[in-house]
DRENTIMAR-517852 format. One record per atom (N, C-alpha, C, CB): x, y, z. Coordinates in steps of 0.1 Angstrom, whole numbers, plus 5000, padded with zeros to 4 digits. Each point is the difference from the previous one (the first is absolute). Last residue first. Glycine has a CB too. Example, Ala and Ser with C-alpha at 12.3 -4.5 7.8 and 13.67 -1.06 7.14 Angstrom:
<sites>
512849785071;500950115000;499250115008;501249944978;499149495021;499150125000;500950125000;498149885012;
</sites>
This chain:
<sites>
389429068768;500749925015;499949884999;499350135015;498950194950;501650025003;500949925007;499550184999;495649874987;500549884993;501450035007;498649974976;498550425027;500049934999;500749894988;498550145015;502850295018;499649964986;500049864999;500850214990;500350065053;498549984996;499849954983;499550235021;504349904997;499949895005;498549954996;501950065018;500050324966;500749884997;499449895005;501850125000;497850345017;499349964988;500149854992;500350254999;502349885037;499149995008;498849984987;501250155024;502850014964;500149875006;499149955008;501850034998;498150404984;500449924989;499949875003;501450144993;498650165039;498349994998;500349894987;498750285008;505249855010;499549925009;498349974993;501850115023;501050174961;500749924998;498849865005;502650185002;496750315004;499449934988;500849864996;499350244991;502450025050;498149955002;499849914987;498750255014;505949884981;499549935011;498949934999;500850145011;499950274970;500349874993;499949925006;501150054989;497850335031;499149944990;500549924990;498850175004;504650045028;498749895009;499149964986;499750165030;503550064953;500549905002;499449915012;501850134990;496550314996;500349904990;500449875001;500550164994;500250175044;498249994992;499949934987;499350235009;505049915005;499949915012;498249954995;502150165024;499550194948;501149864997;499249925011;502850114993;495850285014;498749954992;501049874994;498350254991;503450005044;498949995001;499249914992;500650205008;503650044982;500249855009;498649934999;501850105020;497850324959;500649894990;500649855012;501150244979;497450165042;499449984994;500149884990;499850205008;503450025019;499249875010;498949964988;499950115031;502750234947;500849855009;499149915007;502150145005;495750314981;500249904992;501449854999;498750244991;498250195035;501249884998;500149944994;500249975010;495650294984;501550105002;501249885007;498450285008;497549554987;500450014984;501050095002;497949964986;499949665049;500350205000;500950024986;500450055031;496649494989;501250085000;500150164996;500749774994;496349725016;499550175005;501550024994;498050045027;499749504958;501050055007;499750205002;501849744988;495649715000;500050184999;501150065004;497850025006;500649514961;500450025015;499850175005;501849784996;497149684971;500150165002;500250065010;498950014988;500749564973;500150015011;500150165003;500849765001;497749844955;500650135009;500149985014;499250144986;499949574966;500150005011;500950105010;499449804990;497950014959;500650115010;500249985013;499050134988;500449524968;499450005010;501150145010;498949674995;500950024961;500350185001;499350045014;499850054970;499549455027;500150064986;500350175003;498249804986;501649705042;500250154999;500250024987;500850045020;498649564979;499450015008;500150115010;500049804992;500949984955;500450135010;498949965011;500850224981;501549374985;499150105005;500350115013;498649824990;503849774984;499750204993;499350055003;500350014985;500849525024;498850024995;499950164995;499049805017;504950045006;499549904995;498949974993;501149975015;501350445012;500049944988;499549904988;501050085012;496750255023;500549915000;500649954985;498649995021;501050525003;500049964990;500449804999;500450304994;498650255033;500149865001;499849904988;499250065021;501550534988;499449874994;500549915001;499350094989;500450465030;500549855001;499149914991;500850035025;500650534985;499049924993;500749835002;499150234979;501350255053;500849944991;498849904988;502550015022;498250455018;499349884992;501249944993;497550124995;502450315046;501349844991;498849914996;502749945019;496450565005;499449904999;500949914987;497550135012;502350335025;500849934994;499049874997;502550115012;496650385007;499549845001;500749984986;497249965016;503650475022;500149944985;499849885002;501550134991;498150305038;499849945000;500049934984;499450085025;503050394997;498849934989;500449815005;500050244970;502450295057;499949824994;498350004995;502049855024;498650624970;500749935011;500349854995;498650155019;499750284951;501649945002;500849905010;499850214993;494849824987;500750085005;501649965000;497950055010;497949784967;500950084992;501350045011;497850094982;498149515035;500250134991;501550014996;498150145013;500349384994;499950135010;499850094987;501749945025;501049604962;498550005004;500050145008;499449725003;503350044959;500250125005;498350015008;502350114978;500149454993;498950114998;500150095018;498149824978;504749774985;499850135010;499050055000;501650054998;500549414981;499050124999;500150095008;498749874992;503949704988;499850095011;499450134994;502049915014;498649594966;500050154998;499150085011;500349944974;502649545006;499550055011;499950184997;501049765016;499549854950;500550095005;499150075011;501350004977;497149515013;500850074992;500450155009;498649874977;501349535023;499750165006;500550114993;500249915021;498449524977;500350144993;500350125008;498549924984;501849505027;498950135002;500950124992;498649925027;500949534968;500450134991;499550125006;500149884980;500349505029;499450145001;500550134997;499249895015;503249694989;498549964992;499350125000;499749775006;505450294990;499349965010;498349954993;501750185018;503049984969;499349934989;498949865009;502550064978;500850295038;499250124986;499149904992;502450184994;498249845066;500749944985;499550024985;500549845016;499250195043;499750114987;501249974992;498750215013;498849575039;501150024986;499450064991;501249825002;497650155051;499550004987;501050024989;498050095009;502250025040;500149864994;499649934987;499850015020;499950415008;498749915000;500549875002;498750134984;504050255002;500249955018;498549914999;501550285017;499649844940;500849905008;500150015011;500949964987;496450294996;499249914996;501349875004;498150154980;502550315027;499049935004;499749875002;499750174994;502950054976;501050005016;499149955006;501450205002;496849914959;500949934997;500949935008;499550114986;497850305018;499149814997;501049904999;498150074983;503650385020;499549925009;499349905004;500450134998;501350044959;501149985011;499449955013;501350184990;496150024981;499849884995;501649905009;498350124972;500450355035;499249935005;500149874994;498750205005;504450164984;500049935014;498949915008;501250184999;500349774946;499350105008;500149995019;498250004975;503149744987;501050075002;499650105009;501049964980;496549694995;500649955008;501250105007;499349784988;496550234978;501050115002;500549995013;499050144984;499049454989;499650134997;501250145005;497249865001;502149555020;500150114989;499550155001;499749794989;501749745036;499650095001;500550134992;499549875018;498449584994;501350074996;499650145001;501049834984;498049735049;499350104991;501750084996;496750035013;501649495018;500850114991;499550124992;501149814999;495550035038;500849954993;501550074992;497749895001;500150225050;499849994985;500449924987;500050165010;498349825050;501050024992;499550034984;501349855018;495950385021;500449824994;501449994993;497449934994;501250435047;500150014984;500349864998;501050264996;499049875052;499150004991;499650034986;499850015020;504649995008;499349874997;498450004997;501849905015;500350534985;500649904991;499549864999;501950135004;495050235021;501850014994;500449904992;500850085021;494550085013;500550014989;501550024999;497750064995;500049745050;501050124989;500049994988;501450015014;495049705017;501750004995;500150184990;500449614995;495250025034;500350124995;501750015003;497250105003;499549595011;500649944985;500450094995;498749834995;499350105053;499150024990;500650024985;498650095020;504449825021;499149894998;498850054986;500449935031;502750354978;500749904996;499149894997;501950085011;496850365013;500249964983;500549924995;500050164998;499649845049;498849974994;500350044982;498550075028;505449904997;499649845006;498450044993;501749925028;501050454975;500049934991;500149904999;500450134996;497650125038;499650104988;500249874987;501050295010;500749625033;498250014995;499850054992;499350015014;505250115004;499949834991;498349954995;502349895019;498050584998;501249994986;499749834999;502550235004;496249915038;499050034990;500649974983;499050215020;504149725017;498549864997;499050054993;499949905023;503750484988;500649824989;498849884999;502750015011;496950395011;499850044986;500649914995;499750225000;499749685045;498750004990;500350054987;498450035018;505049975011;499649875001;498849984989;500749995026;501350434987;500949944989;499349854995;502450125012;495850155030;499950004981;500749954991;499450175002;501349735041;498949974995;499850014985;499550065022;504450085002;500149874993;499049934998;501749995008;498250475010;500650014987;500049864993;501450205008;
</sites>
C-alpha cells in the first residue's frame, strides 16, 4: 500500500516538475495584464455590467467616470430557444446573454471597439411541468452566463490595442 502511495506521489511531482519546466500555467487571473483606468458606461445596472465591474477590481484595475478609457456596455439580452420535440417530458433549452461593447479612447475619440456583440451560451434540460425548479433552474443559468460574459468582457479588453 506504501508503494503505491509512493509512486502516485513521484508520478504526480514528474508530471509537475515537466510542465513547469516547459512554461505551461493555468489559465486565471495572473494571466491577464493589468488594465488601465477605464470608466464605465451605458447600462451599468445590469447584472452583467455589475460583474465587470467586481472583476475588474479584483484585477486591480480602477473604474473612474473620468478615466482615459470609455468602455460602453449596452443592455444585456437573453435569448431562449426550446431544443427537441413537442412532448410533455423535460426539453432541453440553450440560453444565450449577448451584450454589445464599445471601447472608446478619450484623448483622441477614437473607437477601438465600435458596437462590437459579445455572447455566450449554455443548455440546461428541465421539465416545463415544475415549474419551481424550473424558474430556479434558469435564475441559477443566468447568473452563470453573466459570469462567463463578464469574463469574455474582460478577456476582450485586454486584447485592445494601445490599452497596456
Amino acid at each position: 500500500m506504501k508503494r503505491r502511495t509512493f509512486l502516485t506521489a513521484s508520478i504526480a511531482a514528474s508530471a509537475a516538475v515537466l510542465l513547469s519546466g516547459c512554461g505551461f500555467h493555468l489559465r486565471g487571473q495572473a494571466s491577464l495584464p493589468t488594465l488601465p483606468t477605464l470608466a464605465l458606461e451605458g447600462d451599468t445596472n445590469s447584472a452583467v455590467a455589475q460583474q465587470v465591474a467586481s472583476r475588474l477590481q479584483q484585477l486591480g484595475t480602477q473604474v473612474a467616470s473620468d478615466a482615459p478609457w470609455r468602455v460602453t456596455l449596452g443592455t444585456p439580452a437573453l435569448t431562449e430557444r426550446r431544443l427537441g420535440g413537442d412532448g410533455r417530458a423535460s426539453r432541453e433549452h440553450e440560453l444565450t446573454l449577448s451584450i454589445r461593447l464599445s471601447v472608446q479612447e478619450r484623448a483622441s475619440n477614437a473607437y477601438h471597439i465600435n458596437n462590437e456583440t459579445l455572447s455566450t451560451d449554455t443548455r440546461i434540460r428541465v421539465s416545463d411541468d415544475d415549474l419551481l425548479n424550473r424558474e430556479t433552474l434558469m435564475m441559477e443559468a443566468e447568473q452563470t452566463l453573466a459570469r462567463q460574459l463578464s469574463q469574455r468582457i474582460i478577456e476582450r479588453l485586454t486584447y485592445v490595442e494601445g490599452m497596456q
